[in-house]
C-alpha positions as CSV (number, residue, x, y, z in Angstrom):
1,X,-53.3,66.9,-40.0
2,X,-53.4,64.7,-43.2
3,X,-55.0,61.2,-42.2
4,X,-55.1,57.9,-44.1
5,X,-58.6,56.9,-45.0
6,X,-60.1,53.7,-44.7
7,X,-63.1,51.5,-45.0
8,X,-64.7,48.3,-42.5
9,X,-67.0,47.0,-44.7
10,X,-69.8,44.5,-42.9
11,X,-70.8,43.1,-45.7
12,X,-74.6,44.3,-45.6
13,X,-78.0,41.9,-47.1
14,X,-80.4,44.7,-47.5
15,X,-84.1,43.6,-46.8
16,X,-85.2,41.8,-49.8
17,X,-81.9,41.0,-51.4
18,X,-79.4,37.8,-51.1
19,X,-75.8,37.4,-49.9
20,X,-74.5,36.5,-53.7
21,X,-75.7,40.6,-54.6
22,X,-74.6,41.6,-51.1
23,X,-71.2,40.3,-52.0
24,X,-71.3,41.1,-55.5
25,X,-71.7,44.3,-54.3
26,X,-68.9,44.3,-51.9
27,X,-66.7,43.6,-54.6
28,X,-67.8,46.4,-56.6
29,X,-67.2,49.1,-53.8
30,X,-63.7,47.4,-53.1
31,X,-62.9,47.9,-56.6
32,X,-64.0,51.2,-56.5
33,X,-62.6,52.2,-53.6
34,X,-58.8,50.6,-54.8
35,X,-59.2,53.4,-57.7
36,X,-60.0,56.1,-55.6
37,X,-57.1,55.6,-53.4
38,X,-58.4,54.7,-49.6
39,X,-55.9,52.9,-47.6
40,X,-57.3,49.8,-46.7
41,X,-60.3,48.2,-46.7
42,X,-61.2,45.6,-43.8
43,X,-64.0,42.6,-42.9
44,X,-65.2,42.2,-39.9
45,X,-66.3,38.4,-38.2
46,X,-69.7,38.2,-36.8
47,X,-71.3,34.6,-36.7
48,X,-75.6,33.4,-36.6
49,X,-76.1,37.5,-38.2
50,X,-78.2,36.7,-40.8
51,X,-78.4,40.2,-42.3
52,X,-74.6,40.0,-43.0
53,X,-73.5,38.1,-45.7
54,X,-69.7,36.9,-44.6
55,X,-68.6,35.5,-41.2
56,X,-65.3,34.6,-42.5
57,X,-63.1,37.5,-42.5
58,X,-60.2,35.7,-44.4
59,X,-62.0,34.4,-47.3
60,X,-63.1,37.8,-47.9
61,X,-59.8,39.2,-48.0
62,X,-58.4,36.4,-50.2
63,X,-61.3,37.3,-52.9
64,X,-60.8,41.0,-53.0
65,X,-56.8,41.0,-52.7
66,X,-57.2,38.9,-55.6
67,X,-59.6,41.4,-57.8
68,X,-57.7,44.9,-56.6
69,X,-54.0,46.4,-57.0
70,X,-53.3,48.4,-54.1
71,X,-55.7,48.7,-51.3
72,X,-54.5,47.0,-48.4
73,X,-57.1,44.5,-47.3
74,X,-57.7,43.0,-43.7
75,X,-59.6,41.7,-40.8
76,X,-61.5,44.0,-38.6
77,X,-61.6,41.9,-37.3
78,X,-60.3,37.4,-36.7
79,X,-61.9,37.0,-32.9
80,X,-59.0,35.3,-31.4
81,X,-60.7,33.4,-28.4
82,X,-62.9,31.3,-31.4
83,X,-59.7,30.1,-32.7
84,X,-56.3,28.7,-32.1
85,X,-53.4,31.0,-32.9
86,X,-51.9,28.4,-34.7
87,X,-54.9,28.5,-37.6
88,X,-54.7,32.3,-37.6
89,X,-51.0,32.6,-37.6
90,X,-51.1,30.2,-40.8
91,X,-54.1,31.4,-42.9
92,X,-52.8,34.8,-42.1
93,X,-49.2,33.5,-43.2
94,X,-50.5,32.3,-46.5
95,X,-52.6,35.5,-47.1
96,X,-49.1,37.5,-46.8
97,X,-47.2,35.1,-49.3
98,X,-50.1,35.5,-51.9
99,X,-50.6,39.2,-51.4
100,X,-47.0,40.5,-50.2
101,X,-47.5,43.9,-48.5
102,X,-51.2,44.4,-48.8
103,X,-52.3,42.7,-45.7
104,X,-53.8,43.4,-42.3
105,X,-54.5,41.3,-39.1
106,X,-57.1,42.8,-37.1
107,X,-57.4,40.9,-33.5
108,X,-60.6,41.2,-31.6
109,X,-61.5,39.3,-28.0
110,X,-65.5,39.7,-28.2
111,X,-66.9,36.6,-29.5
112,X,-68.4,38.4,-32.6
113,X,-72.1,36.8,-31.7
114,X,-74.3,35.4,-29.3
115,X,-73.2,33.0,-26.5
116,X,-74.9,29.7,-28.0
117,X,-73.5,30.4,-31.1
118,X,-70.1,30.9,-29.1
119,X,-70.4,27.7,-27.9
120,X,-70.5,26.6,-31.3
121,X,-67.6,27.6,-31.8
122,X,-65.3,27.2,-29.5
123,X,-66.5,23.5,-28.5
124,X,-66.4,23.8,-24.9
125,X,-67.3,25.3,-21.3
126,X,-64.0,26.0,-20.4
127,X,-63.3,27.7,-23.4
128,X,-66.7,29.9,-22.8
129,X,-65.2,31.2,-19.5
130,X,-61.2,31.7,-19.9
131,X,-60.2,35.3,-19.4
132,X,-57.3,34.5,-21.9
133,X,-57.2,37.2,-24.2
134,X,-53.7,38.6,-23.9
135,X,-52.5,34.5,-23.4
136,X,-53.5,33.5,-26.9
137,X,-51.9,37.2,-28.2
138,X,-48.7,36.0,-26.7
139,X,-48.9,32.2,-28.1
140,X,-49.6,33.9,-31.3
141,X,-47.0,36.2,-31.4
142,X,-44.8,33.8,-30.1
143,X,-45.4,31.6,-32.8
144,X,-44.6,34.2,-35.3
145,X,-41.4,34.9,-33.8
146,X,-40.0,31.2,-32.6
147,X,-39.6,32.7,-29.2
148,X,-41.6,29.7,-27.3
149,X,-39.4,29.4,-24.0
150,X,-37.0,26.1,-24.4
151,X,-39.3,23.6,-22.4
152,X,-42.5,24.9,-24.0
153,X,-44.2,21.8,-26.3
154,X,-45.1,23.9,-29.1
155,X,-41.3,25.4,-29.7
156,X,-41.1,22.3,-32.4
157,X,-44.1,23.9,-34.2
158,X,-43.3,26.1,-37.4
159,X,-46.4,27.5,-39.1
160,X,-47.0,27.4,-42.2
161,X,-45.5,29.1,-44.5
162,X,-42.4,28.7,-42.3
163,X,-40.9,31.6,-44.3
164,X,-43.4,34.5,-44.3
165,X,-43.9,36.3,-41.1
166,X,-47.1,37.7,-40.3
167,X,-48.6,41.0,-41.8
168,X,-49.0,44.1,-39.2
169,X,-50.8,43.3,-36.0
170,X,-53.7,45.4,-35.2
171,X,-55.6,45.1,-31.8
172,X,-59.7,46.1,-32.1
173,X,-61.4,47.6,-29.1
174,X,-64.0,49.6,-27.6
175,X,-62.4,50.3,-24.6
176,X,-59.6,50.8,-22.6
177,X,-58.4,47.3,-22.4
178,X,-57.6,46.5,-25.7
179,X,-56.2,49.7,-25.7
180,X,-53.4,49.4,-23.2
181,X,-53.0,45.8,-24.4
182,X,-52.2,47.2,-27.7
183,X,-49.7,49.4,-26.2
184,X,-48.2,46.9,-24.1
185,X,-47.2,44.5,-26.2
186,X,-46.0,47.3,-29.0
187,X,-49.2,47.0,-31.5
188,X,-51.2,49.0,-33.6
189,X,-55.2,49.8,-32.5
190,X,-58.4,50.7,-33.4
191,X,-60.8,51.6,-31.9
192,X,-64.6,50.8,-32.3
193,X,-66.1,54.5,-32.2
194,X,-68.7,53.2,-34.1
195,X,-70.0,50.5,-31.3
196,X,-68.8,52.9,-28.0
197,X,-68.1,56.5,-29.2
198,X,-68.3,57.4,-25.5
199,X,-64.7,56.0,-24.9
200,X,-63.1,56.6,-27.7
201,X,-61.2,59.9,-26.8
202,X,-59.7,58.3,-23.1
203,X,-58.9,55.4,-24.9
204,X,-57.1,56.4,-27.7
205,X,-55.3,58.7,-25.9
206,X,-54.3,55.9,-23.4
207,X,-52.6,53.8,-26.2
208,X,-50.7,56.7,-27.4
209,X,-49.4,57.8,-23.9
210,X,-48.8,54.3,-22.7
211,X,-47.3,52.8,-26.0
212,X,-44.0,50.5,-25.7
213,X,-42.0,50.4,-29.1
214,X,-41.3,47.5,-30.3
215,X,-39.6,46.1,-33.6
216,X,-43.4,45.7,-35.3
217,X,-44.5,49.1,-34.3
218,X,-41.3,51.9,-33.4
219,X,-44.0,54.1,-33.0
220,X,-47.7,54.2,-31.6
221,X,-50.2,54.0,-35.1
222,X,-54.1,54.3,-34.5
223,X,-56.8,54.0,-36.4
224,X,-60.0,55.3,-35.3
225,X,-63.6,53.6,-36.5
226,X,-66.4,55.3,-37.5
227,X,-69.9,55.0,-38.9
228,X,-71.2,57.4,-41.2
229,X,-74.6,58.8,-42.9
230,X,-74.0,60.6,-45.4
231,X,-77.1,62.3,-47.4
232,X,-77.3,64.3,-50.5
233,X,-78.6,66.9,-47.9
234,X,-79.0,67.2,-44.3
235,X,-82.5,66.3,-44.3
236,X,-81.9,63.4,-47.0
237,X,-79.6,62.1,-43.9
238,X,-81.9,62.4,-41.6
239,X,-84.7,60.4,-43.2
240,X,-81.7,57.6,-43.7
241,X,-80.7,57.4,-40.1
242,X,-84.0,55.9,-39.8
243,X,-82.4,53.0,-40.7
244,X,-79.3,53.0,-38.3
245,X,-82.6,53.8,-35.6
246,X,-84.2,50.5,-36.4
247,X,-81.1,48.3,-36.7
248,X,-80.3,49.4,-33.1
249,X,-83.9,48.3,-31.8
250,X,-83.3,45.2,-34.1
251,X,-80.2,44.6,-32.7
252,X,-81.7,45.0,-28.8
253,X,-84.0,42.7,-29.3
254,X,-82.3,39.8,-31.0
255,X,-83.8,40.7,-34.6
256,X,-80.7,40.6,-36.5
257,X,-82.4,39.3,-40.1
258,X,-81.9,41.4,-43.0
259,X,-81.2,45.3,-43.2
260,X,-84.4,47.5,-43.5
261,X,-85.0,49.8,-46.7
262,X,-85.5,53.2,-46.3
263,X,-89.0,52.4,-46.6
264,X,-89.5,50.3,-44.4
265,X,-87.7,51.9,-41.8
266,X,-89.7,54.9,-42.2
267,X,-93.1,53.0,-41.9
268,X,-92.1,51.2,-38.7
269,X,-93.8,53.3,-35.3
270,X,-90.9,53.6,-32.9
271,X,-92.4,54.1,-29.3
272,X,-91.0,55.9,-27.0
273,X,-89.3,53.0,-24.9
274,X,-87.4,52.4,-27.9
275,X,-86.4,56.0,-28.4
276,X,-85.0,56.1,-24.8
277,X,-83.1,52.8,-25.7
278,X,-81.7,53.9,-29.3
279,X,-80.7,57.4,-27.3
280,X,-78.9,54.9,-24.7
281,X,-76.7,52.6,-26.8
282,X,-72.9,53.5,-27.5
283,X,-73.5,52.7,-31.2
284,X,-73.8,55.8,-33.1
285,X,-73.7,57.0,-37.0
286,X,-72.0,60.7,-37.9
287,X,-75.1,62.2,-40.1
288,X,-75.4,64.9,-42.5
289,X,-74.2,66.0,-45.5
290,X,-70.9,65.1,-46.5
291,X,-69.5,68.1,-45.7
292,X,-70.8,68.4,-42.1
293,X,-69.8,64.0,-41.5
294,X,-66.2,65.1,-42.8
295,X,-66.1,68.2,-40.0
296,X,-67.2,65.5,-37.8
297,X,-65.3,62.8,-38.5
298,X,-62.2,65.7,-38.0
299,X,-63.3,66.6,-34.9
300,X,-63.5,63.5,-33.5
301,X,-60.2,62.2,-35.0
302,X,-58.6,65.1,-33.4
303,X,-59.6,64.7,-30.2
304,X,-58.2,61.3,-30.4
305,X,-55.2,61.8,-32.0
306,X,-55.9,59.3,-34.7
307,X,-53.7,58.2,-37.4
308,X,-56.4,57.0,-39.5
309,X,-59.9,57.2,-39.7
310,X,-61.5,54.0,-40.9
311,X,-65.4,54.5,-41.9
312,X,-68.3,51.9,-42.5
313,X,-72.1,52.4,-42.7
314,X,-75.1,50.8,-41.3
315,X,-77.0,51.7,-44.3
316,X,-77.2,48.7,-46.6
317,X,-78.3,50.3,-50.3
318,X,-75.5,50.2,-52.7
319,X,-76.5,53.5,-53.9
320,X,-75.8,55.1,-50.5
321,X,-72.6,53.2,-49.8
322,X,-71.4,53.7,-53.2
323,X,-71.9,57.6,-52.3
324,X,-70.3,57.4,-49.3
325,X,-67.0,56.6,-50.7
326,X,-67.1,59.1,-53.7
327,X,-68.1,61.9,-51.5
328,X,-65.6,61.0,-49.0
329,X,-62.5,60.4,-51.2
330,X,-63.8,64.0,-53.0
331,X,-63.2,65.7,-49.8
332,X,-60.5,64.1,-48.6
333,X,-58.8,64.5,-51.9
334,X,-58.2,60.9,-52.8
335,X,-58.2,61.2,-55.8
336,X,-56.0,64.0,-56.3
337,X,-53.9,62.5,-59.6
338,X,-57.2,61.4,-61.3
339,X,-57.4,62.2,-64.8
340,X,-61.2,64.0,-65.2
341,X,-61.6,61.5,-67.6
342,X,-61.1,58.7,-64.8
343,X,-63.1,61.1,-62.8
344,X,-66.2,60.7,-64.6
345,X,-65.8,56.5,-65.2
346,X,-65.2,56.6,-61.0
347,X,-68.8,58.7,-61.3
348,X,-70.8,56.5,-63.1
349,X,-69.3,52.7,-61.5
């Protein structure tokens, strides 16, 4: 099955480094990755992360729309419950009008952070504990399409631009409920393999076998989310996933500063409590050569049934990132009506 390829990019601050080069460096893979031909390249919103350089999903999609020709570019996602539909349904509006065609709204309900900062952002208690998800899709949607009920006090309410719908509707999940949400209310969906791999088969399968049309989606499309570590060997990946190994303790215990080098990562003791733990958490990385990560990714994408496969790495060196989208558009044959003299610029970017 031939499969669109994509990229989530979490816009890493390697240990020792700054946001400006993290998103300098961004830029540079989305460019790169527009001339190799991947299908879309999304952002993701995570908030009080201070190894990530961008919390703001649509400012990054603004900058790289602007600086690239044909990759799609998207949120992966806006969290809904920190904001009011009405702000996503208009910055999300405007992003269509500027970039016709080339944009993506990816909704997630996790908060993206920690509770405090939560707080932060949504302002209040009751806000903290509304089970509201599929609520504020609805008021979204709903102002997208004018179809508030006739007594409802925000049927006077156009968003702005009042005549540019919405680009395509994506629910994010990593598990079932997003999933047959999704399929519900006639959506496309991703799903989070990266975070819970364990679920990703039932649930994708879920969205495909419970999927209403609708006029947005006629027919079920999936995307399916992966991280990769990709080597120039198997056992150059295997020193790497070091890294993913220490971001997961990192991330357990609240340590969520910048991304450890390979060195560093290699230094650091792991006991055996935190082997047991890494070996417990749903987040996991497909390692090896490139070869071996595309059988995987194939595997995996079968079992699903996935449309797309979306990849994104925990490892934060440019050098490695930058090799995990040449490798990958190499075998996926991305760039199939490259000239070898484009070939060998793409090498050397």
């Amino acid at each position: 099955m031939n499969r669109s390829l994509s990229i989530l990019d979490l816009t890493p601050i390697v240990s020792g480094s700054s946001s400006q080069r993290a998103l300098h460096e961004s830029t540079l893979l989305a460019q790169l990755a527009d001339r190799l031909g991947f299908t879309r390249l999304w952002f993701a919103e995570h908030h009080n992360t201070t190894g990530l350089a961008s919390g703001s999903p649509e400012i990054m999609i603004a900058h790289i729309a602007a600086l690239t020709t044909q990759i799609k570019v998207g949120a992966g996602g806006v969290m809904l419950p920190n904001h009011a539909p009405l702000r996503i349904a208009e910055a999300f509006r405007l992003l269509e009008a500027l970039h016709p065609g080339r944009i993506d709204l990816g909704l997630g309900r996790a908060p993206g952070t920690d509770t405090l900062t939560a707080f932060a952002m949504r302002r209040s208690r009751e806000a903290m504990t509304a089970d509201d998800y599929p609520e504020q899709l609805a008021e979204l949607l709903a102002f997208d399409d004018a179809t508030f009920p006739r007594d409802h006090p925000f049927l006077a309410i156009r968003p702005v631009p009042a005549d540019i719908k919405l680009p395509p509707l994506w629910l994010l999940g990593s598990s079932d409920f997003s999933a047959r949400l999704a399929a519900q209310a006639g959506l496309g969906f991703a799903f989070a393999a990266h975070i819970n791999a364990r679920s990703a088969v039932s649930a994708m399968r879920a969205y495909r076998a419970e999927f209403t049309p609708s006029v947005r989606y006629p027919a079920p499309r999936s995307i399916l989310t992966v991280s990769v570590t990709i080597g120039e060997s198997a056992e150059h990946a295997a020193e790497l996933s070091a890294i993913n190994d220490l971001l997961l303790v990192r991330l357990r215990t609240g340590q969520l500063g910048q991304h450890p080098t390979l060195a560093e990562a290699q230094r650091y003791q792991f006991s055996a409590a935190e082997r047991e733990t890494i070996a417990a958490m749903g987040m996991r990385s497909l390692v090896g050569d490139a070869s071996s990560v595309k059988q995987q990714i194939d595997d995996l994408a079968d079992q699903c049934q996935a449309d797309e496969v979306m990849v994104t790495t925990f490892l934060p060196e440019f050098g490695d990132r930058r090799r995990t989208l040449l490798e990958l558009a190499r075998l996926y044959d991305l760039g199939q009506g490259t000239t070898p003299a484009e070939a060998l610029v793409l090498a050397t970017v």
